[in-house]
FIKOLZA-1660 file (N, C-alpha, C; in steps of 0.1 Angstrom, whole numbers, plus 5000, padded with zeros to 4 digits):
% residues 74
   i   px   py   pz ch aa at
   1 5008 4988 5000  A  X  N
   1 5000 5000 5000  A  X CA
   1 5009 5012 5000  A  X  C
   2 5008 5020 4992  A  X  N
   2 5014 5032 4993  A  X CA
   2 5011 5043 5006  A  X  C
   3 5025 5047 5003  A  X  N
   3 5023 5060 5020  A  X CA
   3 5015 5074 5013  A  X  C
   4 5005 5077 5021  A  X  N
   4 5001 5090 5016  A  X CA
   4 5008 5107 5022  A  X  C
   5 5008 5113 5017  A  X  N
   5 5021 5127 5016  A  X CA
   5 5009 5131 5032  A  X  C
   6 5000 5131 5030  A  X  N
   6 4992 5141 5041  A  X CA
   6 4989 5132 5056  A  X  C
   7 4999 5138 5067  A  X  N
   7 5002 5129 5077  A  X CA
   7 4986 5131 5084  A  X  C
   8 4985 5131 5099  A  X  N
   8 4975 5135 5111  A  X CA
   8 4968 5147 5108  A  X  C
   9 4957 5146 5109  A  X  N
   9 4950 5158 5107  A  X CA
   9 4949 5165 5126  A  X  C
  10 4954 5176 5129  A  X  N
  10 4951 5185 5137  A  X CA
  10 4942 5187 5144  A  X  C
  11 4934 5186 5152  A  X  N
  11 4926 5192 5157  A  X CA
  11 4920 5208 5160  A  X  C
  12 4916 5217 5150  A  X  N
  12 4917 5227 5152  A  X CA
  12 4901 5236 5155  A  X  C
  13 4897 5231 5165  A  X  N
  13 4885 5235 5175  A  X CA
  13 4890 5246 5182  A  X  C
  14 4887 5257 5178  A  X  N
  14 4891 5267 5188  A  X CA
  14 4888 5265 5205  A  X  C
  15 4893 5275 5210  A  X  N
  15 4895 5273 5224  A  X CA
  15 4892 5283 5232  A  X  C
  16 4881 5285 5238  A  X  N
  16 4881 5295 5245  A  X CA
  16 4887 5299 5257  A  X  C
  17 4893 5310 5255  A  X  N
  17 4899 5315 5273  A  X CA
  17 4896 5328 5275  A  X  C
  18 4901 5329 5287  A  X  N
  18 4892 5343 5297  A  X CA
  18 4907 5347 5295  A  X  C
  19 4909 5359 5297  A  X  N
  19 4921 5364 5304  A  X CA
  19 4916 5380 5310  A  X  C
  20 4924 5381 5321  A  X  N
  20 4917 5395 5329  A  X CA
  20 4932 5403 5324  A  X  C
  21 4930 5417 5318  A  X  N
  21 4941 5426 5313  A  X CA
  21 4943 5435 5321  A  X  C
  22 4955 5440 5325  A  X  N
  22 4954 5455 5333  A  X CA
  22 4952 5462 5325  A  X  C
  23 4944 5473 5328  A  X  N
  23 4939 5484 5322  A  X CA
  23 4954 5493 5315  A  X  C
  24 4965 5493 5315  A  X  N
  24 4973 5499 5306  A  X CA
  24 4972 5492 5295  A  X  C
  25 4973 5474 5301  A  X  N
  25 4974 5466 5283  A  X CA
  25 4965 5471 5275  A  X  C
  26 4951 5467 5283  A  X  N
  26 4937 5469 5274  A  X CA
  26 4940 5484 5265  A  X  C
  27 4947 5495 5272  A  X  N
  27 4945 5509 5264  A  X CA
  27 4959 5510 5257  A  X  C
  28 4967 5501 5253  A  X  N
  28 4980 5500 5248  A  X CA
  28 4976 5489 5236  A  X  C
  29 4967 5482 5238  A  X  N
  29 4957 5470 5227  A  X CA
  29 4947 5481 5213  A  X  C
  30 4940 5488 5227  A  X  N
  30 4930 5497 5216  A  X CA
  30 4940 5504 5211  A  X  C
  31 4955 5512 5214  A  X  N
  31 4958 5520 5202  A  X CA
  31 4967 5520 5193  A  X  C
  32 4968 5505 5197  A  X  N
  32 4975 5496 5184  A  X CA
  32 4967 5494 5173  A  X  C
  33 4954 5491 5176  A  X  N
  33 4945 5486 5168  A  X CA
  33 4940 5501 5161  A  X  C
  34 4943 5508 5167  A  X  N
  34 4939 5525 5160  A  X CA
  34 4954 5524 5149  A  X  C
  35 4965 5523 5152  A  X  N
  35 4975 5528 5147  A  X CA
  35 4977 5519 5137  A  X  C
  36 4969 5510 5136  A  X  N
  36 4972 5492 5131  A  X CA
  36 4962 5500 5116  A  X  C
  37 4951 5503 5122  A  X  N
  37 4940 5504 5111  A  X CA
  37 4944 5522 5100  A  X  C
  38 4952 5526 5109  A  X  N
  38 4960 5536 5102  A  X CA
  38 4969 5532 5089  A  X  C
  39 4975 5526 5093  A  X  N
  39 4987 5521 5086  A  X CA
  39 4980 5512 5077  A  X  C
  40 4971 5503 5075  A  X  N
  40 4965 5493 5072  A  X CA
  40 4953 5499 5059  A  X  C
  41 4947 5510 5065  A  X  N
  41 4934 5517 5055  A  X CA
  41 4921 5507 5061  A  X  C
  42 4924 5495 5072  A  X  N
  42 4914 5489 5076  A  X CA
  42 4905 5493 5088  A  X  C
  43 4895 5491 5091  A  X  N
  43 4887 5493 5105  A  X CA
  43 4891 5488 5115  A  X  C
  44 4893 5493 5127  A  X  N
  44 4900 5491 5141  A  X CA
  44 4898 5481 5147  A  X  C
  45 4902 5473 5150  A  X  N
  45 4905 5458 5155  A  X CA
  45 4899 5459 5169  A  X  C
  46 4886 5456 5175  A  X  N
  46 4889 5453 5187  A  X CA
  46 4895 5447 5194  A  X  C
  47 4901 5452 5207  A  X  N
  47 4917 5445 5214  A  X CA
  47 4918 5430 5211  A  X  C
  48 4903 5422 5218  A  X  N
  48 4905 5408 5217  A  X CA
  48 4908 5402 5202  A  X  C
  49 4905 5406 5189  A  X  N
  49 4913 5406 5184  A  X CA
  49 4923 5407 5177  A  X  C
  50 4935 5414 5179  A  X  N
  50 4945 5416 5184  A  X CA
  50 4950 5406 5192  A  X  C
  51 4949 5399 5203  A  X  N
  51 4957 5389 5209  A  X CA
  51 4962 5381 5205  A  X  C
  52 4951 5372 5192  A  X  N
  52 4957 5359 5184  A  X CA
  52 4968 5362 5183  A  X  C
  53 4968 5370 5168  A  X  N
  53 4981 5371 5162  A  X CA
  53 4994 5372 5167  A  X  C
  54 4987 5385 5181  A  X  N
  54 5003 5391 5185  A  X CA
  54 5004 5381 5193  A  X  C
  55 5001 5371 5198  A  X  N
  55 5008 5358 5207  A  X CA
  55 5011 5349 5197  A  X  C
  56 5006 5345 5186  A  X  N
  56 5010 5334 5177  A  X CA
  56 5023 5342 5170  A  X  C
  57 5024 5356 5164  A  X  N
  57 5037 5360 5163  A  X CA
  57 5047 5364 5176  A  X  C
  58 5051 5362 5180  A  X  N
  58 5057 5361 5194  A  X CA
  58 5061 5349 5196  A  X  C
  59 5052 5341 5195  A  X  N
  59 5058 5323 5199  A  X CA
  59 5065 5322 5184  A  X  C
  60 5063 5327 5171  A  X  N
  60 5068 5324 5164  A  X CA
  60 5083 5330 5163  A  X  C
  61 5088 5338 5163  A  X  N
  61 5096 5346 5173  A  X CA
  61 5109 5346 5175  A  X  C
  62 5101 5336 5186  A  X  N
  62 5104 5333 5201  A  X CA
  62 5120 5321 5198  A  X  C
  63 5131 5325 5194  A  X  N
  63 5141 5314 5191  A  X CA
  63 5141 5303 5201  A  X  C
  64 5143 5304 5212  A  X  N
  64 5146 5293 5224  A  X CA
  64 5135 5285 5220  A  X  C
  65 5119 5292 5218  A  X  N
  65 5108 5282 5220  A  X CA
  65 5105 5273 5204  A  X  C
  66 5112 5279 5199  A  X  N
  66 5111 5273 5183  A  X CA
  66 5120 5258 5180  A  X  C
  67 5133 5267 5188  A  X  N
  67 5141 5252 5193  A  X CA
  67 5139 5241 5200  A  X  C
  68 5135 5246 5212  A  X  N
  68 5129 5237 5219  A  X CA
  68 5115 5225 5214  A  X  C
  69 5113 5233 5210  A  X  N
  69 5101 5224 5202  A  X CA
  69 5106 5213 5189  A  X  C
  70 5114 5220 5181  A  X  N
  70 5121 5210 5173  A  X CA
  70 5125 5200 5178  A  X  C
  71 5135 5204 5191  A  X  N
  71 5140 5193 5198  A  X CA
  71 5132 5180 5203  A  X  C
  72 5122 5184 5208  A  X  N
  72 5110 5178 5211  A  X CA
  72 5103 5167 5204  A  X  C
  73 5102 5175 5193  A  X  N
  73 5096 5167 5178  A  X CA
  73 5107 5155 5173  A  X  C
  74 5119 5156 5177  A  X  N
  74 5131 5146 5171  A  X CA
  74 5133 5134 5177  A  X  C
% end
């Protein structure tokens, strides 16, 4: 039987979480998303929006955590 190229499918069910912000983050969030939609020509991001990305780029980033994980995988 031949091996197929497309390994484990993912599980990608979003996930909900809470997180409580100090009030500098929250007003450092909104004027990103102002400055964001400046630069962009797009409409303002509400904060919670904003978190994905800027945590998924961050861990992407992130060298030690990139390695580490390879390591992991080997």
């Amino acid at each position: 039987m031949n091996k197929l190229k497309l390994g484990p499918i993912e599980d990608e069910t979003p996930v909900k979480v809470t997180v409580d912000l100090p009030a500098a983050v929250h007003r450092d969030l909104v004027d990103y998303g102002k400055q964001l939609a400046a630069e962009t020509g797009s409409k303002v991001a509400e904060p919670g929006k904003l978190i994905v990305p800027m945590v998924a780029r961050f861990m992407e980033s992130d060298r030690g955590f990139t390695r580490g994980r390879k390591a992991r995988k080997a």
